[in-house]
PDB file of N, CA, C and O in Angstrom:
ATOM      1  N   UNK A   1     -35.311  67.616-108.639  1.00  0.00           N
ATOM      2  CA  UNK A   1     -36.549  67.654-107.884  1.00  0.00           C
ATOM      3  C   UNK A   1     -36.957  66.254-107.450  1.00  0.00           C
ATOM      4  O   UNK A   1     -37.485  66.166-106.342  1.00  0.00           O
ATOM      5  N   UNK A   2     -36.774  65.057-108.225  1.00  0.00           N
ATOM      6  CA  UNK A   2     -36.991  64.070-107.826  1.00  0.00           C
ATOM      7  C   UNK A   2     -36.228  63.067-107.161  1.00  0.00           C
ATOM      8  O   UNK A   2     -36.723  62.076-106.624  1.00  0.00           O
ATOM      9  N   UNK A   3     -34.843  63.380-107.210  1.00  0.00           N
ATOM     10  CA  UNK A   3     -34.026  62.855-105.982  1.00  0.00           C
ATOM     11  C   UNK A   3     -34.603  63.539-104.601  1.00  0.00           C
ATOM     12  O   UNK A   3     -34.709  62.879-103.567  1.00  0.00           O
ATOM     13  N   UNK A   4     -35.009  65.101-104.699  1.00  0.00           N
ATOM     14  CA  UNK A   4     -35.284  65.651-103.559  1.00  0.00           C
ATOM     15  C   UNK A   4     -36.589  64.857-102.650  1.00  0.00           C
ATOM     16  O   UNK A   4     -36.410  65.019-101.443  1.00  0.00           O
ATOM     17  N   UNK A   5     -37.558  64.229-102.899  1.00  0.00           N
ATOM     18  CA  UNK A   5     -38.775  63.459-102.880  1.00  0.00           C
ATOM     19  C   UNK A   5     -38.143  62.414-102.557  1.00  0.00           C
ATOM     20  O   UNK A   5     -38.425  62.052-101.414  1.00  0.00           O
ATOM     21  N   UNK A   6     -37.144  61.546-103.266  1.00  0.00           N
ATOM     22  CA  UNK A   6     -36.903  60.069-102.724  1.00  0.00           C
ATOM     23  C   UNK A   6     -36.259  60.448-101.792  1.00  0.00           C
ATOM     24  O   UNK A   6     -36.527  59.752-100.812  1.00  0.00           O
ATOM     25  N   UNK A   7     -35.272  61.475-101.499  1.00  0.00           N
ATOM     26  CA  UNK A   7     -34.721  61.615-100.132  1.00  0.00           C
ATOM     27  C   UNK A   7     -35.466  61.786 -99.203  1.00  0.00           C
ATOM     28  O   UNK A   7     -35.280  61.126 -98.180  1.00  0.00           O
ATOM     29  N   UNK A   8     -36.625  62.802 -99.287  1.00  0.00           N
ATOM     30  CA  UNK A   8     -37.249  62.792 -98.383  1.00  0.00           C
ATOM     31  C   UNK A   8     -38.417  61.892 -97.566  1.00  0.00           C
ATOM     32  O   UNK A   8     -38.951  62.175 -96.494  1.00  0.00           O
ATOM     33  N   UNK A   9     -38.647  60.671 -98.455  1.00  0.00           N
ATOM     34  CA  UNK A   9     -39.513  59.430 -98.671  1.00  0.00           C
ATOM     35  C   UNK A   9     -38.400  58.918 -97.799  1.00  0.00           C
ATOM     36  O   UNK A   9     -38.888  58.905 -96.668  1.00  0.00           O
ATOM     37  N   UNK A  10     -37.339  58.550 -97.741  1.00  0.00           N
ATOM     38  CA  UNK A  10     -36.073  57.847 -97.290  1.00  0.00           C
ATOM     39  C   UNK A  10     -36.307  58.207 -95.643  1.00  0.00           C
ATOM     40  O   UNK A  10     -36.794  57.467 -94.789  1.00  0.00           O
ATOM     41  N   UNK A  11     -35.630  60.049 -95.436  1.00  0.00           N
ATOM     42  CA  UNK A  11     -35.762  60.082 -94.339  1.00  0.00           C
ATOM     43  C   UNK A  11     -37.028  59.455 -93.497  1.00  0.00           C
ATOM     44  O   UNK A  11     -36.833  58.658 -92.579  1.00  0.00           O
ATOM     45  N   UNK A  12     -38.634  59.979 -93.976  1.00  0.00           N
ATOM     46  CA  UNK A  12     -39.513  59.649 -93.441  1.00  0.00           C
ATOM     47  C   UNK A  12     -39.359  58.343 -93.078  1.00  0.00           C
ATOM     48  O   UNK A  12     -39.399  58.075 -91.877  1.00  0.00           O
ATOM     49  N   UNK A  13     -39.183  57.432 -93.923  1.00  0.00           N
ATOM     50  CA  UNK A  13     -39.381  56.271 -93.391  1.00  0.00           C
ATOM     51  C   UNK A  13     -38.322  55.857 -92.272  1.00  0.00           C
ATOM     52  O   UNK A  13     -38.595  55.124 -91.321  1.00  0.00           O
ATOM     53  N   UNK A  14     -36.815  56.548 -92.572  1.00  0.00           N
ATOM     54  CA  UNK A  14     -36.127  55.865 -91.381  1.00  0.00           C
ATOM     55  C   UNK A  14     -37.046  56.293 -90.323  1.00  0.00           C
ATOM     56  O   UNK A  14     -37.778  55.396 -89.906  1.00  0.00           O
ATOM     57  N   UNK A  15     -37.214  57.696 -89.673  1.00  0.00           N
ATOM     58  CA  UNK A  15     -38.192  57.869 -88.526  1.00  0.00           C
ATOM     59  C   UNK A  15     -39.115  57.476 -88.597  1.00  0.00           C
ATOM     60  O   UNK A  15     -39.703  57.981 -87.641  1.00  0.00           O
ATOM     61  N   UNK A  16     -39.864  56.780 -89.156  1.00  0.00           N
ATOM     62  CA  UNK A  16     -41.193  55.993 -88.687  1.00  0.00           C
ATOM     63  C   UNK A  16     -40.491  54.558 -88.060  1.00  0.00           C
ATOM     64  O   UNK A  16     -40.901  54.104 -86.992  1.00  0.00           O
ATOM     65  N   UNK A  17     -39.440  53.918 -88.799  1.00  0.00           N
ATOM     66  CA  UNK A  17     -38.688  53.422 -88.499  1.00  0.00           C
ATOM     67  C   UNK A  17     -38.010  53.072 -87.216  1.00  0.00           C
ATOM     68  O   UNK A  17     -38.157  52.042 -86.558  1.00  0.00           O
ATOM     69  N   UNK A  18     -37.096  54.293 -86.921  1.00  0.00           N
ATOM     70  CA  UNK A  18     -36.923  54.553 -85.905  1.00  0.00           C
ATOM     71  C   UNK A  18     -38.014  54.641 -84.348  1.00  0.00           C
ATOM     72  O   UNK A  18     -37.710  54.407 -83.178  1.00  0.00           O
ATOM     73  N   UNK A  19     -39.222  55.038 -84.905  1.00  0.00           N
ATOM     74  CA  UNK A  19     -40.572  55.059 -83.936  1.00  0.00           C
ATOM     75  C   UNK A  19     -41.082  54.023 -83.108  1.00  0.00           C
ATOM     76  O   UNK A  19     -41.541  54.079 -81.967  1.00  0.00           O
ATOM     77  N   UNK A  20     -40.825  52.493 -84.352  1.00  0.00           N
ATOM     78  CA  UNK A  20     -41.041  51.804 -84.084  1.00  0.00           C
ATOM     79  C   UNK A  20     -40.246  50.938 -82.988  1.00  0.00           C
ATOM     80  O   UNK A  20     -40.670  50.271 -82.045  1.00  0.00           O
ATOM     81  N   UNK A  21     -38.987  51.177 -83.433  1.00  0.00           N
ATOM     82  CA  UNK A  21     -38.028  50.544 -82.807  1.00  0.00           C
ATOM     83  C   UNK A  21     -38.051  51.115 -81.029  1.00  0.00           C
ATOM     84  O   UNK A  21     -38.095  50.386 -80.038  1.00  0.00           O
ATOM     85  N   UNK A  22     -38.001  52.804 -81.070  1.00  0.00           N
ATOM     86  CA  UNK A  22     -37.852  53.015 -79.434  1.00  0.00           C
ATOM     87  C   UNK A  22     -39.442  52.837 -78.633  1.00  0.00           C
ATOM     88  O   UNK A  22     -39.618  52.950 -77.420  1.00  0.00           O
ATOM     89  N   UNK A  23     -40.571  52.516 -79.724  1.00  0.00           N
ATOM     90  CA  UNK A  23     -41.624  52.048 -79.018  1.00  0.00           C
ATOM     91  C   UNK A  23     -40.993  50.449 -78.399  1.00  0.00           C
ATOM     92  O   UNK A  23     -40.711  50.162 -77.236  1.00  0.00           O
ATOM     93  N   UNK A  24     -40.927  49.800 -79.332  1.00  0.00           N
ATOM     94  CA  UNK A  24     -40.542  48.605 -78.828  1.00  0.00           C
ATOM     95  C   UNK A  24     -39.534  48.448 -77.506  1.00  0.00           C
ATOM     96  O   UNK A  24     -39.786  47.732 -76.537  1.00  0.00           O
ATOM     97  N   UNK A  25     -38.837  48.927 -77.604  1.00  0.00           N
ATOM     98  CA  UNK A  25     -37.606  49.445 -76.248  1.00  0.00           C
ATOM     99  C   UNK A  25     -38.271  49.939 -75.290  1.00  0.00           C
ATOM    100  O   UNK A  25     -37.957  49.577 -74.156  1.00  0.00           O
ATOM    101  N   UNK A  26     -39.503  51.012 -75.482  1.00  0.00           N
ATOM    102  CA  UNK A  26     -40.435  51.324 -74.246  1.00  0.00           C
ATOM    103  C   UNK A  26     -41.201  49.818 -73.417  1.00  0.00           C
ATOM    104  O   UNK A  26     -41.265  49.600 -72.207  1.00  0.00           O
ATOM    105  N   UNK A  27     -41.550  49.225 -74.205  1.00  0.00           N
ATOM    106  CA  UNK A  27     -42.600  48.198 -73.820  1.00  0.00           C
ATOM    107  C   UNK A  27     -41.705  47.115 -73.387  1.00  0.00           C
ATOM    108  O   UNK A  27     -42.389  46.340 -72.719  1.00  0.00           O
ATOM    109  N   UNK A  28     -40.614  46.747 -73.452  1.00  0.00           N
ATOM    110  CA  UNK A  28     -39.048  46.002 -73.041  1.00  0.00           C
ATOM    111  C   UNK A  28     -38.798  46.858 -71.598  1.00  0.00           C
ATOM    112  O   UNK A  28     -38.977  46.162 -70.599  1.00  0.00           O
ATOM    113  N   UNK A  29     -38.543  47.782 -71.431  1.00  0.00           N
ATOM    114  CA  UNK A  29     -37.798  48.739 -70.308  1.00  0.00           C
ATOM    115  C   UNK A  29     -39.533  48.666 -69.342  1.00  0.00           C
ATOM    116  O   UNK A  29     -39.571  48.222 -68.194  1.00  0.00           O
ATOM    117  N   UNK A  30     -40.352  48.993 -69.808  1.00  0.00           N
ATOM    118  CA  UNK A  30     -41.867  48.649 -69.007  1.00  0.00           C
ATOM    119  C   UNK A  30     -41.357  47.233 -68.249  1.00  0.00           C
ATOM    120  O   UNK A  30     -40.822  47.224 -67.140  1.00  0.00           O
ATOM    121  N   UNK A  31     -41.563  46.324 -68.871  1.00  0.00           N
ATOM    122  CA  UNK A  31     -41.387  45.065 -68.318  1.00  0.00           C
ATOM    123  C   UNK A  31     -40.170  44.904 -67.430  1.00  0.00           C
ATOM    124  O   UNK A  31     -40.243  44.176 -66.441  1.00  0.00           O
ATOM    125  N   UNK A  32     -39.242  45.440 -67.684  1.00  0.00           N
ATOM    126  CA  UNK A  32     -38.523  45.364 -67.103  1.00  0.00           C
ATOM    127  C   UNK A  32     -38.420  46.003 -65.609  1.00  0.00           C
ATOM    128  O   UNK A  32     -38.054  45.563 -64.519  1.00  0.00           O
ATOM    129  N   UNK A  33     -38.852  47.091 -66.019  1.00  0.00           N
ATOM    130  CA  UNK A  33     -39.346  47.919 -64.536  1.00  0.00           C
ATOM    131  C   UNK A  33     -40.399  47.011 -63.494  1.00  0.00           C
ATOM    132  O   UNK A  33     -40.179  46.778 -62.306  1.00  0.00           O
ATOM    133  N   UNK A  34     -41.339  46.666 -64.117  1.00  0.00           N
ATOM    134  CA  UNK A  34     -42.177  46.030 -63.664  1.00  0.00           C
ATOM    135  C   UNK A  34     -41.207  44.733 -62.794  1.00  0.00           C
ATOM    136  O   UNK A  34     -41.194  44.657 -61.566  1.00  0.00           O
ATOM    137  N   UNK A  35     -40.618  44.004 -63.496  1.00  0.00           N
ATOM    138  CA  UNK A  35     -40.238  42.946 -62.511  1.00  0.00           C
ATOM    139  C   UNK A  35     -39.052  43.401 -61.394  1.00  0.00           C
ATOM    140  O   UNK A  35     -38.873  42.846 -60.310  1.00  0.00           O
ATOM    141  N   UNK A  36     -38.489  44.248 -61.786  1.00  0.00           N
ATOM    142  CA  UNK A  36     -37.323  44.964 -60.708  1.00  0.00           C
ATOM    143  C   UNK A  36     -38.145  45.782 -59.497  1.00  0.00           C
ATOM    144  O   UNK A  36     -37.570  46.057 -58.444  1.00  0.00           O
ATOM    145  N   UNK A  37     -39.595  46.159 -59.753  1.00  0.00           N
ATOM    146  CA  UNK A  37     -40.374  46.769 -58.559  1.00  0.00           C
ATOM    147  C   UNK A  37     -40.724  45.207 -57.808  1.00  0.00           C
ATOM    148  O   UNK A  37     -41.073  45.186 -56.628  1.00  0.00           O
ATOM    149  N   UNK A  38     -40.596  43.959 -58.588  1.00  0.00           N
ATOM    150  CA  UNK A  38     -41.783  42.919 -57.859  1.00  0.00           C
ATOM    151  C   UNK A  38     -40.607  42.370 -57.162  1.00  0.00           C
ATOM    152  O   UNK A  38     -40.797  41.944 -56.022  1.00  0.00           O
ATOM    153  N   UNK A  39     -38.934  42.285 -57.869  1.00  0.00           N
ATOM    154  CA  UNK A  39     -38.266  41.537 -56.768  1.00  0.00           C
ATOM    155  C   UNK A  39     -37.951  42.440 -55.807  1.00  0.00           C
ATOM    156  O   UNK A  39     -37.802  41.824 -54.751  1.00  0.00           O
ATOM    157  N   UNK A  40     -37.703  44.098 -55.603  1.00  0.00           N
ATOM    158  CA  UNK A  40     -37.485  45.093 -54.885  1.00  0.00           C
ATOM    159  C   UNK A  40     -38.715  44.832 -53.357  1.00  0.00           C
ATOM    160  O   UNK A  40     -38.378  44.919 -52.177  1.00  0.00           O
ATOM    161  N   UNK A  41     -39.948  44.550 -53.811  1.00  0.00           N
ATOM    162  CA  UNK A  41     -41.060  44.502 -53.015  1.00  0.00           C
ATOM    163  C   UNK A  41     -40.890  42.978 -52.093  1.00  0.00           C
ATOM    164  O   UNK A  41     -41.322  42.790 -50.955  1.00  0.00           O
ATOM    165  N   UNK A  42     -39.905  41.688 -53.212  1.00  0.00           N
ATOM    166  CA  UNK A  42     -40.040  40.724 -52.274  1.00  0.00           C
ATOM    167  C   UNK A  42     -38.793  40.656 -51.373  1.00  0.00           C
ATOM    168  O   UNK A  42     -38.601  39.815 -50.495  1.00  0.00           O
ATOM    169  N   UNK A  43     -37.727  41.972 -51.826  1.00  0.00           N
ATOM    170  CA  UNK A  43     -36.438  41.471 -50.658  1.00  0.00           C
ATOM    171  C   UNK A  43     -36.823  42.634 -49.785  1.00  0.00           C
ATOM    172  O   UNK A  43     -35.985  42.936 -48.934  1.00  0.00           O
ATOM    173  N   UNK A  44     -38.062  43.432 -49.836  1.00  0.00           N
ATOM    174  CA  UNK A  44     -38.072  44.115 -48.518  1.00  0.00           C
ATOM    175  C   UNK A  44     -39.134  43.408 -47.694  1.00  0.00           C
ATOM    176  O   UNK A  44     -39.266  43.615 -46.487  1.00  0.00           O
ATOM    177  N   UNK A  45     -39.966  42.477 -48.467  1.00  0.00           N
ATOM    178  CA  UNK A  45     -40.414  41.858 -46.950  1.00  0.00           C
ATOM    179  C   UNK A  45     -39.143  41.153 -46.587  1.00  0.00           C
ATOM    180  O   UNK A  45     -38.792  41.380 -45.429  1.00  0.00           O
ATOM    181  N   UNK A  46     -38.293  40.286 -47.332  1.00  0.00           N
ATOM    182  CA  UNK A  46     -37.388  39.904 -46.608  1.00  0.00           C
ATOM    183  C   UNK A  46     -36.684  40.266 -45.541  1.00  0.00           C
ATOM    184  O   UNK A  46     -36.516  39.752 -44.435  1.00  0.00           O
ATOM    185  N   UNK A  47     -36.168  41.571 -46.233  1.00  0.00           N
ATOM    186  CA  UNK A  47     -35.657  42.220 -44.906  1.00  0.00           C
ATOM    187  C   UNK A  47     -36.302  42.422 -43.666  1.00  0.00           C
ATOM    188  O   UNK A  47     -35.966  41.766 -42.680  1.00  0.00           O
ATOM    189  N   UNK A  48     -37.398  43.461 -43.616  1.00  0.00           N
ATOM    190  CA  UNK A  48     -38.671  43.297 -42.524  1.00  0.00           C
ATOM    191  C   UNK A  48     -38.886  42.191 -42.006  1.00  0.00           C
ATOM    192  O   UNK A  48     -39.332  42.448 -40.888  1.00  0.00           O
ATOM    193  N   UNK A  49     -38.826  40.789 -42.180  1.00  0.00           N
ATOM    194  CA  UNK A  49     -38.913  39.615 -41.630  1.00  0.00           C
ATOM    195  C   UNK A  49     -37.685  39.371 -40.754  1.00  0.00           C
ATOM    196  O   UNK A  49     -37.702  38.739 -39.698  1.00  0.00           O
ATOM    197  N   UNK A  50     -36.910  39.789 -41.161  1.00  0.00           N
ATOM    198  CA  UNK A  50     -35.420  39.888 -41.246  1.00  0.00           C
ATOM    199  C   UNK A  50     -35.218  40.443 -39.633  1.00  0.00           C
ATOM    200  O   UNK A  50     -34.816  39.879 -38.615  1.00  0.00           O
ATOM    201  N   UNK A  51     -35.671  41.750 -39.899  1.00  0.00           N
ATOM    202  CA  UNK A  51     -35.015  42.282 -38.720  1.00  0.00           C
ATOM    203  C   UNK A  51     -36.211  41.886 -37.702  1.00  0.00           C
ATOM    204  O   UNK A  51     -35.845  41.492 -36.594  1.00  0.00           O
ATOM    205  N   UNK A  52     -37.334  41.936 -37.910  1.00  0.00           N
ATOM    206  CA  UNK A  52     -38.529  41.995 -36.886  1.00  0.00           C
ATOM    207  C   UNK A  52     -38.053  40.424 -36.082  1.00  0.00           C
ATOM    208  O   UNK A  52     -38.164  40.365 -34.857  1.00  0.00           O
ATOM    209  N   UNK A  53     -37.560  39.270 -36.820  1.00  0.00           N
ATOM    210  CA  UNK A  53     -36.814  38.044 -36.277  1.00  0.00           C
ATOM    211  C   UNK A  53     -35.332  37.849 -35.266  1.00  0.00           C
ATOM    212  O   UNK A  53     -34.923  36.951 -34.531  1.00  0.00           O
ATOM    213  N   UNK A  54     -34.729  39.425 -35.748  1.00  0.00           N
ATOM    214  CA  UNK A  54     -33.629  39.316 -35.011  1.00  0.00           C
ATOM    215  C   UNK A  54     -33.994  40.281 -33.540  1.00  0.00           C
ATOM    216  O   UNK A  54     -33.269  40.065 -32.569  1.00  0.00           O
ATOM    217  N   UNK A  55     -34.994  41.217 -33.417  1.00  0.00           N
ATOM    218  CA  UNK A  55     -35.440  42.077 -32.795  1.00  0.00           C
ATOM    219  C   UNK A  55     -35.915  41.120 -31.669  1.00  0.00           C
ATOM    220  O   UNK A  55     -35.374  40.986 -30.572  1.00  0.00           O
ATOM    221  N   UNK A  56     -37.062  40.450 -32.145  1.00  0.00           N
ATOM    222  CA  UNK A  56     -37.438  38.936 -31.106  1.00  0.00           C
ATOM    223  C   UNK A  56     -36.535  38.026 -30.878  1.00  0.00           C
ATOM    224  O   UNK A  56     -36.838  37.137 -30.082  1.00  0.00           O
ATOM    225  N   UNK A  57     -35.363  38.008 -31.432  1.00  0.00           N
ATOM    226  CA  UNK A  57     -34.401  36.876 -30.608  1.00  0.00           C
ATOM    227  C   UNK A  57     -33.819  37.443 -29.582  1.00  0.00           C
ATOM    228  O   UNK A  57     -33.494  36.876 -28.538  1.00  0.00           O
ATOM    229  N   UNK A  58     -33.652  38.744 -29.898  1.00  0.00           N
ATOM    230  CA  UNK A  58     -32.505  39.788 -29.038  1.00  0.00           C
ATOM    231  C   UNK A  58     -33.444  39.842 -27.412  1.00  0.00           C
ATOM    232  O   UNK A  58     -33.083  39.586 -26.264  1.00  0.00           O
ATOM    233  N   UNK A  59     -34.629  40.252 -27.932  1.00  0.00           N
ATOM    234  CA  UNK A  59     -35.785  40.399 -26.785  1.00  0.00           C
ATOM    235  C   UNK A  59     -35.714  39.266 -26.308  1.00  0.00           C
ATOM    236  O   UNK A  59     -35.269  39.317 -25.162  1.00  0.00           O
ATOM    237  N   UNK A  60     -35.986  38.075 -26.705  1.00  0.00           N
ATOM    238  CA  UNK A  60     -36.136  36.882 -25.595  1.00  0.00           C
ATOM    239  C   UNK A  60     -34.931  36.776 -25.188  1.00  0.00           C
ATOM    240  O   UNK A  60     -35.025  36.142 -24.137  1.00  0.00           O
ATOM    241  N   UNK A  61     -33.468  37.092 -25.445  1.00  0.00           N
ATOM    242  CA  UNK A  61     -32.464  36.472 -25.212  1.00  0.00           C
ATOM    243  C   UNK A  61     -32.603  37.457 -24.011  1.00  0.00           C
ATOM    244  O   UNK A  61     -32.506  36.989 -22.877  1.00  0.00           O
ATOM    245  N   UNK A  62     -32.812  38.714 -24.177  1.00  0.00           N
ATOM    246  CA  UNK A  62     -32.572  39.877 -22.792  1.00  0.00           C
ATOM    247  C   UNK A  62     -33.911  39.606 -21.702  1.00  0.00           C
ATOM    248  O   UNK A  62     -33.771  40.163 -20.613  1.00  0.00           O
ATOM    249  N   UNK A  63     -35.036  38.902 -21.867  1.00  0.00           N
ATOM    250  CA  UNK A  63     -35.736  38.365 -21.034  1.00  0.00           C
ATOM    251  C   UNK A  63     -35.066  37.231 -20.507  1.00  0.00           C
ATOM    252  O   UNK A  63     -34.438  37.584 -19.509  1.00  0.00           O
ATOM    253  N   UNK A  64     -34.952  36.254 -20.700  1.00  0.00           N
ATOM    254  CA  UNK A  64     -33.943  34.851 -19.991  1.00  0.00           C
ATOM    255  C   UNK A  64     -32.618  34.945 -19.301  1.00  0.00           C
ATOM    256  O   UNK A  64     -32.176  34.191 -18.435  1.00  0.00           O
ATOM    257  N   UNK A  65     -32.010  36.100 -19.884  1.00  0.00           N
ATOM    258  CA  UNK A  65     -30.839  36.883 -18.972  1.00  0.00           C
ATOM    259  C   UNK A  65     -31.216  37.439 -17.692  1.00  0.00           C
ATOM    260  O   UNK A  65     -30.874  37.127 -16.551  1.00  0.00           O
ATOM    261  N   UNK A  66     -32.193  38.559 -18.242  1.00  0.00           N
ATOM    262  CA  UNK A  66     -32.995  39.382 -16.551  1.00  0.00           C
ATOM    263  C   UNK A  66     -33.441  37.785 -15.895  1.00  0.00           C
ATOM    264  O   UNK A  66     -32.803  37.512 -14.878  1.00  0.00           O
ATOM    265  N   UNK A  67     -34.348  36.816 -16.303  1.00  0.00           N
ATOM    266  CA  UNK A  67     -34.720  36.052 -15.608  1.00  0.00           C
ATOM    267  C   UNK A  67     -33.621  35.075 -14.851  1.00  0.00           C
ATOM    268  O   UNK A  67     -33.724  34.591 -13.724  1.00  0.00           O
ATOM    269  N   UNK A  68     -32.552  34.929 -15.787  1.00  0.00           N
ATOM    270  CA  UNK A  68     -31.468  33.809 -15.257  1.00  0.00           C
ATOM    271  C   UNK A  68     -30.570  34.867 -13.573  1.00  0.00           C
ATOM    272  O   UNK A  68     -30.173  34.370 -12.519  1.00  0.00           O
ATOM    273  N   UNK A  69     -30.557  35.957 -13.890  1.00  0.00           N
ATOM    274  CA  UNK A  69     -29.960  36.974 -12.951  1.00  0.00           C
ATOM    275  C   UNK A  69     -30.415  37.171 -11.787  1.00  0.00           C
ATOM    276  O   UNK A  69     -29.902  37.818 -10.874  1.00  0.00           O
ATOM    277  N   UNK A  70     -31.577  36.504 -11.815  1.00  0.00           N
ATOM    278  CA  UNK A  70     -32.582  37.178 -10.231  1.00  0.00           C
ATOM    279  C   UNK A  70     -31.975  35.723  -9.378  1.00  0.00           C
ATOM    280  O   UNK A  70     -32.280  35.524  -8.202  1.00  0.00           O
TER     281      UNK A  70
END
């Protein structure tokens, strides 16, 4: 009967144990998310800068063409 009690004192504690540990891994993987949304957010302005820059080169280059043509 009293091995049965320390075993079960044993298990409990590994899972509290264990509780602790995949809390900790939550609040790690949080952070982590968190900075993979902030560089995700800064290479799409990149991009958007990106193309809205090549969009206006293309445009002036096809204005100075029509203009060089007349």
């Amino acid at each position: 009967m009293k091995s049965n009690i320390v075993s079960n004192i044993k298990k409990g504690a590994v899972v509290v144990g264990l509780g602790a540990v995949s809390s900790s891994a939550m609040a790690d993987a949080g952070a982590s998310i968190t900075a993979a949304i902030t560089a995700a957010e800064a290479n799409m302005t990149m991009v958007t800068v990106g193309v809205l820059t090549v969009a206006a080169i293309g445009f002036g280059i096809g204005l100075v063409t029509s203009f060089l043509r007349r």
